[in-house]
CHARMM internal coordinates of N, CA and C (Angstrom, degrees):
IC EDIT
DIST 1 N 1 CA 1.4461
DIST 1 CA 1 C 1.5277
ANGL 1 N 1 CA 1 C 108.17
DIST 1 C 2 N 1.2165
ANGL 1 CA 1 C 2 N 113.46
DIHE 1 N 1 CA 1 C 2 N 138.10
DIST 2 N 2 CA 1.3419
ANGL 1 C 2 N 2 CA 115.02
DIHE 1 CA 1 C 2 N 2 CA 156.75
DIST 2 CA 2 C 1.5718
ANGL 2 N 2 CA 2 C 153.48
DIHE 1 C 2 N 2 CA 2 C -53.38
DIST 2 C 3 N 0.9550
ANGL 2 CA 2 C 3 N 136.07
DIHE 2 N 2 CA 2 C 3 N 137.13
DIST 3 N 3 CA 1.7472
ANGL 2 C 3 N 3 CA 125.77
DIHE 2 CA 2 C 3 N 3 CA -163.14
DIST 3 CA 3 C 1.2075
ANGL 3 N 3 CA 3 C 86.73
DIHE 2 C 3 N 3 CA 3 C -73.26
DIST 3 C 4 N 1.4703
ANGL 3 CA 3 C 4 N 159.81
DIHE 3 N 3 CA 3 C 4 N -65.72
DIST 4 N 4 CA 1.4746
ANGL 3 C 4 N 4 CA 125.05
DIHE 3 CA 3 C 4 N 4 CA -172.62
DIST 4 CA 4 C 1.5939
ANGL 4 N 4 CA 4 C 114.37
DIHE 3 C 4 N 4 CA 4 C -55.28
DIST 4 C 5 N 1.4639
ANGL 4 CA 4 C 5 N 115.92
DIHE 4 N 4 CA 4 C 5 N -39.04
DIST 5 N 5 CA 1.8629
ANGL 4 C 5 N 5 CA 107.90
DIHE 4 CA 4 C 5 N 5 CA 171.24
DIST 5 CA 5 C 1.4907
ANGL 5 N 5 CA 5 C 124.47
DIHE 4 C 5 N 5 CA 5 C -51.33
DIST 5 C 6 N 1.8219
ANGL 5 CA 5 C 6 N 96.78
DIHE 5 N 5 CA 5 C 6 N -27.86
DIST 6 N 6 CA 1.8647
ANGL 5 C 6 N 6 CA 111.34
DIHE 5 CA 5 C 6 N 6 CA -178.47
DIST 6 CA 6 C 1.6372
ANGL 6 N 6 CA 6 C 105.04
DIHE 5 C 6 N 6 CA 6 C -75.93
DIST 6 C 7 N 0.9793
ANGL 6 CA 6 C 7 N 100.90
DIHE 6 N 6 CA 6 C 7 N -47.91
DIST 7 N 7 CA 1.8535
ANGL 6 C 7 N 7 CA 115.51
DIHE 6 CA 6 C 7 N 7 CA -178.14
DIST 7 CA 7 C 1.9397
ANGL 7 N 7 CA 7 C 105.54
DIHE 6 C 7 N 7 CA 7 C -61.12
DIST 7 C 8 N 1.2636
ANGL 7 CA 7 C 8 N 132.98
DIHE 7 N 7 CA 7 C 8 N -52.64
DIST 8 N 8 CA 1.4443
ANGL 7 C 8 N 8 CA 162.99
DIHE 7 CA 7 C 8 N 8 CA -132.91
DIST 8 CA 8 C 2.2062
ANGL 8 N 8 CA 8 C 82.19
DIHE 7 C 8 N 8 CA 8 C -91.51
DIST 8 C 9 N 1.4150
ANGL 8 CA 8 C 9 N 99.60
DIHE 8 N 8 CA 8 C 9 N -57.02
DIST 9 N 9 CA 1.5731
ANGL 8 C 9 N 9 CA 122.68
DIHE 8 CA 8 C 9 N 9 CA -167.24
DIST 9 CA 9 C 1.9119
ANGL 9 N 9 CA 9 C 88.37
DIHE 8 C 9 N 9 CA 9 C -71.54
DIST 9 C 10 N 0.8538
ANGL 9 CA 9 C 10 N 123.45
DIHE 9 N 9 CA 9 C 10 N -56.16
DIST 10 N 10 CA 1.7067
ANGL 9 C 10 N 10 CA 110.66
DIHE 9 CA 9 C 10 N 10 CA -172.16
DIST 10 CA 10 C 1.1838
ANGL 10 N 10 CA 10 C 98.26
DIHE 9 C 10 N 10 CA 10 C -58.42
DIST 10 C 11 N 1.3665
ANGL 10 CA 10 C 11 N 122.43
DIHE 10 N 10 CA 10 C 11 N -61.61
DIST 11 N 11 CA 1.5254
ANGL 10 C 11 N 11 CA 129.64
DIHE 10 CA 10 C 11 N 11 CA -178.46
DIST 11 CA 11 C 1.5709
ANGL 11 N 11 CA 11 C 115.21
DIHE 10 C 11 N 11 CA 11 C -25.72
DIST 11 C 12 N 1.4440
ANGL 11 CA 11 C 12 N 98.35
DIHE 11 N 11 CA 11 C 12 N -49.47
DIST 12 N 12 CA 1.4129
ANGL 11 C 12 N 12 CA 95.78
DIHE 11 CA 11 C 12 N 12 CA -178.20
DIST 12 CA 12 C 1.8346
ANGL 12 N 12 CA 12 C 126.67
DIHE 11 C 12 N 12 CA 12 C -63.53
DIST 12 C 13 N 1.6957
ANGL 12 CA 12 C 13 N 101.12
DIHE 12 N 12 CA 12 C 13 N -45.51
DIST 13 N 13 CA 1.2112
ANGL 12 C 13 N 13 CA 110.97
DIHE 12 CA 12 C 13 N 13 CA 166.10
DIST 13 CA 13 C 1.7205
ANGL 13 N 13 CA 13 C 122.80
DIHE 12 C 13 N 13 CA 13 C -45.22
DIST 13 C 14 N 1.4776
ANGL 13 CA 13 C 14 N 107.84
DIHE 13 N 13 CA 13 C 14 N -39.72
DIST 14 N 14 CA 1.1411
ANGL 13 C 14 N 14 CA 120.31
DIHE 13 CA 13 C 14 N 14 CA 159.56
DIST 14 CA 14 C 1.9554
ANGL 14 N 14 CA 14 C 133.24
DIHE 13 C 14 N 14 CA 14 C -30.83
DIST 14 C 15 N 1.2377
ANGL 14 CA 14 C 15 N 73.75
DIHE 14 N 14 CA 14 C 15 N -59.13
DIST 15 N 15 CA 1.6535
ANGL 14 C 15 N 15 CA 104.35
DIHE 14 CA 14 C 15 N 15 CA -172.51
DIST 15 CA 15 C 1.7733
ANGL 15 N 15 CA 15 C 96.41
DIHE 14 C 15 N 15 CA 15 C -76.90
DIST 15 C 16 N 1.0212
ANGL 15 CA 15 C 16 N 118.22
DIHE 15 N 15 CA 15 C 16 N -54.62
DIST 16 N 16 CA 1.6562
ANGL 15 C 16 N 16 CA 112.97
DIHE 15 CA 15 C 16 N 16 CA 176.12
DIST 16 CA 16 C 1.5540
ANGL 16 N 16 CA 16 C 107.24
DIHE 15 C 16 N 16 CA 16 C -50.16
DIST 16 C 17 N 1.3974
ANGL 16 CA 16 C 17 N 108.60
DIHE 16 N 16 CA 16 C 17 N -72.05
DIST 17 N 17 CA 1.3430
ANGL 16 C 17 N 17 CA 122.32
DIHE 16 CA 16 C 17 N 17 CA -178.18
DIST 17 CA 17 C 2.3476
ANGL 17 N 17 CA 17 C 98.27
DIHE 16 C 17 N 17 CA 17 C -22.76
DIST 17 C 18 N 1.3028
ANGL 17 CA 17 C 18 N 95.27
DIHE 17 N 17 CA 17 C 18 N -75.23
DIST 18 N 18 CA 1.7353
ANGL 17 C 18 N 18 CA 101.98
DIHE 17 CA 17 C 18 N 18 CA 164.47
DIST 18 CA 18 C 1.2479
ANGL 18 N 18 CA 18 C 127.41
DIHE 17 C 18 N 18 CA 18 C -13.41
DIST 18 C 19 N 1.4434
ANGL 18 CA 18 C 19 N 106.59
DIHE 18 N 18 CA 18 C 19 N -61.76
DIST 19 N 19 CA 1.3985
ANGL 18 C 19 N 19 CA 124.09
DIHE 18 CA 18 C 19 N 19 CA -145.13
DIST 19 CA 19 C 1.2854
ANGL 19 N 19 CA 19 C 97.51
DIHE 18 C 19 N 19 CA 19 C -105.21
DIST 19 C 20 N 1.5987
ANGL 19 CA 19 C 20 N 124.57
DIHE 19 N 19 CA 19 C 20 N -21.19
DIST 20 N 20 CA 1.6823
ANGL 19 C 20 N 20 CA 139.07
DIHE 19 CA 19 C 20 N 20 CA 147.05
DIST 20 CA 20 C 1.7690
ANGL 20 N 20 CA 20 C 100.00
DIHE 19 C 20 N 20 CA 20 C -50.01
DIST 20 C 21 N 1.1788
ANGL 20 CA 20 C 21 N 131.16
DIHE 20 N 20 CA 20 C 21 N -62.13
DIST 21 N 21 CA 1.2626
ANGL 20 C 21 N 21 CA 141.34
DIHE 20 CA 20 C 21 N 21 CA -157.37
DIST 21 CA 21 C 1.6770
ANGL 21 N 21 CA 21 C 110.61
DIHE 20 C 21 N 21 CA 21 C -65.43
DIST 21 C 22 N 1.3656
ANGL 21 CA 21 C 22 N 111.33
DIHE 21 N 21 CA 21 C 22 N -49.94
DIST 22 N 22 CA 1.0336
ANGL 21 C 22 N 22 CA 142.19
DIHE 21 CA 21 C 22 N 22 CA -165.73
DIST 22 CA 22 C 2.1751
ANGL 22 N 22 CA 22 C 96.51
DIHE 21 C 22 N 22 CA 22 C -74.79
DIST 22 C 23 N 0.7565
ANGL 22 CA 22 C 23 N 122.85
DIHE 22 N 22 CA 22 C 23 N -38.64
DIST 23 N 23 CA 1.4551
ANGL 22 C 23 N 23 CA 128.08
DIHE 22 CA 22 C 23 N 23 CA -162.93
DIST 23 CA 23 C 1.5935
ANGL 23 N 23 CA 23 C 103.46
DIHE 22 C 23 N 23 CA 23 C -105.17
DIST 23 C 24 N 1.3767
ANGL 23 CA 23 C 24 N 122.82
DIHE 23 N 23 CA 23 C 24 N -42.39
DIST 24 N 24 CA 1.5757
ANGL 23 C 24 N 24 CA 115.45
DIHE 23 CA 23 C 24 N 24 CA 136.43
DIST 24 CA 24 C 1.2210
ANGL 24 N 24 CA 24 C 137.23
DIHE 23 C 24 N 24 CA 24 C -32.04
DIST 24 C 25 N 1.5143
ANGL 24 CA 24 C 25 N 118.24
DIHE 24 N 24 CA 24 C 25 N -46.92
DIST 25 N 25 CA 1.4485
ANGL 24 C 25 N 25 CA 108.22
DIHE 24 CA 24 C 25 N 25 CA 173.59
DIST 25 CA 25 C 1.4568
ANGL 25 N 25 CA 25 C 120.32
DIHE 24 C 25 N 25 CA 25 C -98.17
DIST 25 C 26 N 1.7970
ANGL 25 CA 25 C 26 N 113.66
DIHE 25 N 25 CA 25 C 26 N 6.77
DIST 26 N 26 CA 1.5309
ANGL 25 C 26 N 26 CA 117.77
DIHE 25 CA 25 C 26 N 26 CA 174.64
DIST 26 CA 26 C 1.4313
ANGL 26 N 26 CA 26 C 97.14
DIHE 25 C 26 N 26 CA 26 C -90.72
DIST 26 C 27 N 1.5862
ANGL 26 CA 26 C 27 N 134.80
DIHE 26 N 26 CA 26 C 27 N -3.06
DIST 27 N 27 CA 1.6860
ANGL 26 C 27 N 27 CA 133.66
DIHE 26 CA 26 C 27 N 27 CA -159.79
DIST 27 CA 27 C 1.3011
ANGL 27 N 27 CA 27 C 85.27
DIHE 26 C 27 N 27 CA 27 C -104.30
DIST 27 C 28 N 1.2472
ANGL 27 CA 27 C 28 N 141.00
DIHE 27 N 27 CA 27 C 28 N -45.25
DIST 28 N 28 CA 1.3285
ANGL 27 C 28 N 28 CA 143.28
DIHE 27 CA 27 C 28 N 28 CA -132.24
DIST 28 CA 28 C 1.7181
ANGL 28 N 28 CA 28 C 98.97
DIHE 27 C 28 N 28 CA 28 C -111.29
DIST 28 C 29 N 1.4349
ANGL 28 CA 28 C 29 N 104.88
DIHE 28 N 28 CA 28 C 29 N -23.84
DIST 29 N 29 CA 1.9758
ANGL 28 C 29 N 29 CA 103.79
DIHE 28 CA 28 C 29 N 29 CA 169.02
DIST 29 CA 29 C 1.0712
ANGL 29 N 29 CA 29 C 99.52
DIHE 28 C 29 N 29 CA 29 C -114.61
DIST 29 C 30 N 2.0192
ANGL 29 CA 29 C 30 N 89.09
DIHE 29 N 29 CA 29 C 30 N 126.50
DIST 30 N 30 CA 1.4584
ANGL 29 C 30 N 30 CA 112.66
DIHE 29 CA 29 C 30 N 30 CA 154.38
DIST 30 CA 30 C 1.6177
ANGL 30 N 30 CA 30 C 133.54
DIHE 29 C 30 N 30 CA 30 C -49.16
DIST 30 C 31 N 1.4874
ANGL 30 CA 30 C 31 N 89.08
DIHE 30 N 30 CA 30 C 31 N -7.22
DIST 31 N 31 CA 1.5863
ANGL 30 C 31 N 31 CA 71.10
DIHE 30 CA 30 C 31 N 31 CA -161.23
DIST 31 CA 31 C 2.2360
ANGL 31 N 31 CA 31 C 104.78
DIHE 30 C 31 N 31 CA 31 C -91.55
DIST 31 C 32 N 2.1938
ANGL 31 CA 31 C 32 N 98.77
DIHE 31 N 31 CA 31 C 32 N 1.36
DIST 32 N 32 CA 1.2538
ANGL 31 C 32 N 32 CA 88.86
DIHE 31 CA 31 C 32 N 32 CA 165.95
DIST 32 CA 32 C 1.2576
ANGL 32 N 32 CA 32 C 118.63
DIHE 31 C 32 N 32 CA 32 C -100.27
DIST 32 C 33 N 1.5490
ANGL 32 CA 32 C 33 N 103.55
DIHE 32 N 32 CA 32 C 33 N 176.62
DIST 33 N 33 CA 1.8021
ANGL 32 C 33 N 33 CA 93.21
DIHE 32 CA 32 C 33 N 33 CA -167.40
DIST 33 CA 33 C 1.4371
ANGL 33 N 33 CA 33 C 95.69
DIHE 32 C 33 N 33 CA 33 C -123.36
DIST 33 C 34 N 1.2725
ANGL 33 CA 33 C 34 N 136.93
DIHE 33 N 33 CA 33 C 34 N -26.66
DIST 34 N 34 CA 1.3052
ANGL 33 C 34 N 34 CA 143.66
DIHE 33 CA 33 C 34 N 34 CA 173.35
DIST 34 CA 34 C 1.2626
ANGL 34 N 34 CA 34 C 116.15
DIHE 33 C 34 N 34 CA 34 C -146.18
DIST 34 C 35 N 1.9749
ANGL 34 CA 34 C 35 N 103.14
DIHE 34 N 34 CA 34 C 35 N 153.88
DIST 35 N 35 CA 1.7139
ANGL 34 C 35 N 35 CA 107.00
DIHE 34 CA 34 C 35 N 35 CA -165.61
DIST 35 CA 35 C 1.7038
ANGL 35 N 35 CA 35 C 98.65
DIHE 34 C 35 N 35 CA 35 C -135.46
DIST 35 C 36 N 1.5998
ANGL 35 CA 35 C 36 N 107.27
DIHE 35 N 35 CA 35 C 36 N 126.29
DIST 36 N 36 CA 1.2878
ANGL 35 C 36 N 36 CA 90.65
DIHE 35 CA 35 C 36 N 36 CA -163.26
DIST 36 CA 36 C 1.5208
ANGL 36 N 36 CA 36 C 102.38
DIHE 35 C 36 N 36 CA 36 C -111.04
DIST 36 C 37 N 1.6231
ANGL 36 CA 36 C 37 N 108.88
DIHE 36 N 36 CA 36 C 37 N 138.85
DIST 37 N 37 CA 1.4658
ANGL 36 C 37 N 37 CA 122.77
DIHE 36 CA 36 C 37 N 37 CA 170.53
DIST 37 CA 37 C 1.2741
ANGL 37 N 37 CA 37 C 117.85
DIHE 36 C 37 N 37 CA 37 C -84.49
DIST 37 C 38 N 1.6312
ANGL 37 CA 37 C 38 N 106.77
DIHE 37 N 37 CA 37 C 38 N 114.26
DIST 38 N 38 CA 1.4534
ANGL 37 C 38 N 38 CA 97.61
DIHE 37 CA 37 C 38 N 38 CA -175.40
DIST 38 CA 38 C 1.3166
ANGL 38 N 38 CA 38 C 126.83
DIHE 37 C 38 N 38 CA 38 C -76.61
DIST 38 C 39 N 1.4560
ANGL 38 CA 38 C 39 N 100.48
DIHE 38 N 38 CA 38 C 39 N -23.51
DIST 39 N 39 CA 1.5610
ANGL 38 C 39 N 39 CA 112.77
DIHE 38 CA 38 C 39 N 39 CA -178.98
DIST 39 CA 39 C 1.5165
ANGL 39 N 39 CA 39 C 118.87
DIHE 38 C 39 N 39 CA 39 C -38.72
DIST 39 C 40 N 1.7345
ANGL 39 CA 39 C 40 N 111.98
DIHE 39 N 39 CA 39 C 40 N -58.11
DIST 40 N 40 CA 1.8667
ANGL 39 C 40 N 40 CA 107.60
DIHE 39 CA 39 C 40 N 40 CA 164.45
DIST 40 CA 40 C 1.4086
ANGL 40 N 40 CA 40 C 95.50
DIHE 39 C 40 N 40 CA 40 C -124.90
DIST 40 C 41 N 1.2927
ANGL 40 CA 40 C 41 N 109.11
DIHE 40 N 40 CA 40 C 41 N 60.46
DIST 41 N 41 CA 2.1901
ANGL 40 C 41 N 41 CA 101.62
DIHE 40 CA 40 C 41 N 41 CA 154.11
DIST 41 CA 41 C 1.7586
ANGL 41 N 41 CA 41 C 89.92
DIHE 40 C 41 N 41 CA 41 C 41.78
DIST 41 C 42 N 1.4009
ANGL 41 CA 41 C 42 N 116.64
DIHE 41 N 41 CA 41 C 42 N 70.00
DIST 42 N 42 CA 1.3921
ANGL 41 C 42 N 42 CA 103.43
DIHE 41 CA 41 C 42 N 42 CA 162.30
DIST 42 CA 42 C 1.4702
ANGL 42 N 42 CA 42 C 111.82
DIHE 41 C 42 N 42 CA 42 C -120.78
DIST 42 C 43 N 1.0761
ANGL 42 CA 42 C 43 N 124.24
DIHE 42 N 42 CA 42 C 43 N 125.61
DIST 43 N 43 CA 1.6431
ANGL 42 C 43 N 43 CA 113.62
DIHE 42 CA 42 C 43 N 43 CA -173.70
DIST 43 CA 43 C 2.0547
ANGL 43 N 43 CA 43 C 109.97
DIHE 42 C 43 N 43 CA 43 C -105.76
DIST 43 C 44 N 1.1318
ANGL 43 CA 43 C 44 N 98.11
DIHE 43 N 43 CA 43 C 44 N 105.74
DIST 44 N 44 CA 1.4962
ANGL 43 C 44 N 44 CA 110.98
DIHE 43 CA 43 C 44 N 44 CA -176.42
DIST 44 CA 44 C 1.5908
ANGL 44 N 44 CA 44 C 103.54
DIHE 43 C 44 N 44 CA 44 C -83.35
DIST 44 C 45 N 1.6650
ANGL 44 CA 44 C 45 N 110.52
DIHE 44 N 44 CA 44 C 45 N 127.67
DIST 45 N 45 CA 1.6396
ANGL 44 C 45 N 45 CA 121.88
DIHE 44 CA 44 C 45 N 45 CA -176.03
DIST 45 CA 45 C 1.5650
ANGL 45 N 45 CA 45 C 75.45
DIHE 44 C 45 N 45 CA 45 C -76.12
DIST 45 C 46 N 1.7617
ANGL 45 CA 45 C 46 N 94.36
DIHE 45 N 45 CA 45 C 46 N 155.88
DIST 46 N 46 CA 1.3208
ANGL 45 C 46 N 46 CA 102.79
DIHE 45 CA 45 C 46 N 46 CA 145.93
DIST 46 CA 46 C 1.4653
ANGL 46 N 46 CA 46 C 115.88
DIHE 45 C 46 N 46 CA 46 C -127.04
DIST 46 C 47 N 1.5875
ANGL 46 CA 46 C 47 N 91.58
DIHE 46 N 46 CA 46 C 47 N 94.58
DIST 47 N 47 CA 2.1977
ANGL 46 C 47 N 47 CA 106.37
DIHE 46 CA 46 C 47 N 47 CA 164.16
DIST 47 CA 47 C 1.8730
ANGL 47 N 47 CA 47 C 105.72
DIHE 46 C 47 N 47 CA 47 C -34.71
DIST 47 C 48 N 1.4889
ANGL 47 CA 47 C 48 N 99.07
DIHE 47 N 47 CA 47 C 48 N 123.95
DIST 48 N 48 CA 1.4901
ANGL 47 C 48 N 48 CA 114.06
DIHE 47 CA 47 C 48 N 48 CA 149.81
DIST 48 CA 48 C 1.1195
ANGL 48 N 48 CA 48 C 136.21
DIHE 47 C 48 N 48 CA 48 C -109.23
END
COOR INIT
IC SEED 1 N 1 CA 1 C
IC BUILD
């Protein structure tokens, strides 16, 4: 693999790690009501 494919591949872990972080703390406040996955346009309620 390439050092931009090696560099490109952390990046990604990066961005999950985030987007893990980020969707944890929109589940856990009331004050959101939906969290949207862009991957397939899925829009998850969030029950309180």
């Amino acid at each position: 693999m390439s050092i931009a494919g090696i560099r490109s591949n952390r990046g990604d872990s990066y961005q999950t790690l985030v987007a893990l972080d980020r969707a944890l703390t929109v589940l856990s406040d009331p004050d959101y009501q939906w969290l949207e996955a862009r991957n397939n346009m899925t829009h998850i309620t969030v029950d309180q």
